[in-house]
C-alpha positions in Angstrom: 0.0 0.0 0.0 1.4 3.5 -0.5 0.7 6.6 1.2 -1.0 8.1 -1.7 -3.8 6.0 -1.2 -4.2 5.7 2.6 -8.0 6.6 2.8 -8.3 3.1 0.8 -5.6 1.2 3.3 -7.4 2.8 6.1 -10.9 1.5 4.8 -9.6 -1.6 4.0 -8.0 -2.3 7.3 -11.6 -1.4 9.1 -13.6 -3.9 6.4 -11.6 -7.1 6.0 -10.5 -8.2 9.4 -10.7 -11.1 11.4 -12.6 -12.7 9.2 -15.1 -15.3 10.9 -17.1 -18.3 8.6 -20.2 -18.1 8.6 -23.5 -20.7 7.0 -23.6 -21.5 3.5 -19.7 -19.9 2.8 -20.0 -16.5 3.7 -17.4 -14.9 5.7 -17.9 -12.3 8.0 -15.8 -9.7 9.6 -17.1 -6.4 10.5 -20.7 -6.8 11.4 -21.2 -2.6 10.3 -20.0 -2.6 6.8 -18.3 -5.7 4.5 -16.2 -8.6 5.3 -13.4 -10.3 4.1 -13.5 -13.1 1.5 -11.8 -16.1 0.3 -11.4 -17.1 -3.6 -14.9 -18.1 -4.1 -16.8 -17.1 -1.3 -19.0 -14.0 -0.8 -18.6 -10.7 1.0 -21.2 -9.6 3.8 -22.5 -6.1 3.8 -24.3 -4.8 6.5 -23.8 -8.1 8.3 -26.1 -6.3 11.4 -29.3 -6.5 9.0 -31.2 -9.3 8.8 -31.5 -10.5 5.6 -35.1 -12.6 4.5 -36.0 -16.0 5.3 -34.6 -18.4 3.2 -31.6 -16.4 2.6 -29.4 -19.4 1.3 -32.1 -19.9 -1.3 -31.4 -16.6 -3.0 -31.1 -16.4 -6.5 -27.2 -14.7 -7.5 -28.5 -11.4 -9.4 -26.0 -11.0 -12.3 -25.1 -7.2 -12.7 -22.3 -5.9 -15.5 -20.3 -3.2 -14.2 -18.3 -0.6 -15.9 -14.7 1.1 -14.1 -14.6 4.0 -17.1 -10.8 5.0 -17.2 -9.3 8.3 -18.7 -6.4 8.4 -20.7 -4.7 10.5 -17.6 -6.1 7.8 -15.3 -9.0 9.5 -13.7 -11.7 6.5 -12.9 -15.8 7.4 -13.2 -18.2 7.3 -9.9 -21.5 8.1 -9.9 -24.4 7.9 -7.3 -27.2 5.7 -6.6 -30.0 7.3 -7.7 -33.0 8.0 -5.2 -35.4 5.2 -4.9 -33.0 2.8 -5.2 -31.0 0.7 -2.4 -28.1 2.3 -0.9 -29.3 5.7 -2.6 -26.4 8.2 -2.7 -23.6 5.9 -2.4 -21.5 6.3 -4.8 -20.2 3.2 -7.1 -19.0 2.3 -10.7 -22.2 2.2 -12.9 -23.9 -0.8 -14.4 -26.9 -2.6 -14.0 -28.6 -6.0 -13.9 -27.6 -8.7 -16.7 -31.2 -9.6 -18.4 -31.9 -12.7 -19.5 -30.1 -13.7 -23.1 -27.7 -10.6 -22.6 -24.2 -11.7 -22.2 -21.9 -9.3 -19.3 -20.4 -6.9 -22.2 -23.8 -6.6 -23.8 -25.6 -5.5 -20.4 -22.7 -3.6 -19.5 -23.1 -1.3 -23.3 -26.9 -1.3 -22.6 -26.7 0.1 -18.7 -24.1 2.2 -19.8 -26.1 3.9 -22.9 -28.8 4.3 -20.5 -27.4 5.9 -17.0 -25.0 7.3 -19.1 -25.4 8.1 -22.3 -22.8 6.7 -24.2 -21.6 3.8 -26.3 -18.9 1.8 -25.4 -16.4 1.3 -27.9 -13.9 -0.6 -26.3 -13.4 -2.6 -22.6 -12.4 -5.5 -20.9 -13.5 -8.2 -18.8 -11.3 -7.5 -15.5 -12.6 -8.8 -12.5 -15.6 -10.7 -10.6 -17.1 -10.1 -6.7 -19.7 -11.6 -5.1 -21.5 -9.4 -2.3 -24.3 -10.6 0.1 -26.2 -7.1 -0.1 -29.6 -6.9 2.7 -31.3 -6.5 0.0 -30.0 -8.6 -3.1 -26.8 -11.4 -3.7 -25.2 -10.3 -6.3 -22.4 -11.4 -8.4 -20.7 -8.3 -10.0 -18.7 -8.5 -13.1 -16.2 -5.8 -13.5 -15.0 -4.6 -16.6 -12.4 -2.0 -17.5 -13.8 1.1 -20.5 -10.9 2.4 -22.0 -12.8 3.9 -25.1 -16.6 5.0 -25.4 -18.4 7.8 -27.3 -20.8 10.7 -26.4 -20.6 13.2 -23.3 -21.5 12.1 -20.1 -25.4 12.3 -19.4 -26.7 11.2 -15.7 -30.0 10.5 -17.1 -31.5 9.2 -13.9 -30.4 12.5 -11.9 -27.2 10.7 -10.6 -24.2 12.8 -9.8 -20.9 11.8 -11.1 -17.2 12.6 -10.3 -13.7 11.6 -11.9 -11.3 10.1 -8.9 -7.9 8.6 -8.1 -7.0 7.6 -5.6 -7.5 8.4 -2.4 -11.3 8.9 -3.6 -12.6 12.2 -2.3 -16.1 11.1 -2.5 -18.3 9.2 0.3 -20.4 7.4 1.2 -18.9 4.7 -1.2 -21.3 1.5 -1.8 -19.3 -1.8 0.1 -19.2 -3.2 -3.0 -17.0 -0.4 -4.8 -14.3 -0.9 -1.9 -12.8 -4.0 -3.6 -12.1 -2.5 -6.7 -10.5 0.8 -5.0 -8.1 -2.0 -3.7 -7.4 -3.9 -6.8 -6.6 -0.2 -8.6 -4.1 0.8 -5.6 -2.4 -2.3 -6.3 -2.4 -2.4 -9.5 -0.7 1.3 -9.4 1.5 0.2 -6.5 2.8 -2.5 -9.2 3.5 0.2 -11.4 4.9 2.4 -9.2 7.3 -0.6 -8.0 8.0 -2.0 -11.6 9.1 1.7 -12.1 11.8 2.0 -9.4 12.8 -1.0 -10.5 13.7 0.1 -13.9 14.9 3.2 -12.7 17.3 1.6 -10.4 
């Protein structure tokens, strides 16, 4: 971790500790916001509400999710909009997959419509699975390097370009993973640099 990105660190330190196994795979650290995971188990957010009965018979909600990237590295967040879960919290946009869409097409649909653009050119980058009160949800992360049209937030959401440390909050539990994946991957960069340099 470098110090550039110590709101992350900091954030990340409070979420995934101590992790504790719970029923049906889930792992559970801090009861307040989202806990730590092993390769192929699911994160808990908001342990402390209950979730329905039955709650090992929920269906996994596939949802395509796009991490825009600028050429000068900047990464896109927008808000929840009002009305829905988790209102105001701000995450990478996307939406549900629909039945017969594959991830990249969802991801160019959600994308035209929160957005307002077209994707012209991503990549399949990573894939979470977060135990949400409300919904289980398996999120499939892809990288946008290219897309055209200007920004619209066409269901009144409010959008910001970020590095890290992020400068906006609340951030959905679900967002945190990828802030972490994106400080290592600069913190790679950063090292292979030095390394070169030396």
């Amino acid at each position: 971790w470098s110090g550039r990105s110590s709101v992350v660190r900091a954030a990340a330190v409070w979420l995934f500790s101590s992790p504790e196994t719970l029923q049906d795979g889930l792992v559970r650290t801090d009861p307040i916001r989202l806990s730590a995971t092993q390769e192929g188990q699911v994160r808990v957010a908001d342990g402390q509400i209950p979730r329905p009965e039955g709650v090992g018979q929920r269906a996994m909600t596939q949802v395509a999710v796009g991490v825009l990237i600028r050429t000068d590295g900047y990464f896109l967040l927008t808000t929840r909009p009002e009305g829905k879960a988790y209102a105001g919290h701000w995450e990478f946009p996307g939406g549900k997959v629909e039945q017969g869409e594959t991830v990249e097409q969802a991801l160019t649909r959600e994308l035209r419509e929160e957005l307002g653009i077209e994707v012209t050119r991503c990549a399949a980058w990573q894939t979470e699975c977060i135990d949400y009160p409300h919904a289980l949800v398996q999120l499939h992360f892809y990288k946008v390097f290219e897309w055209q049209g200007e920004l619209q937030m066409r269901e009144g959401q409010q959008f910001a370009w970020q590095s890290l440390p992020v400068q906006v909050s609340p951030v959905l539990p679900g967002t945190l993973p990828v802030l972490e994946w994106l400080d290592q991957a600069q913190s790679s960069i950063s090292n292979s640099a030095f390394s070169v340099a030396a």
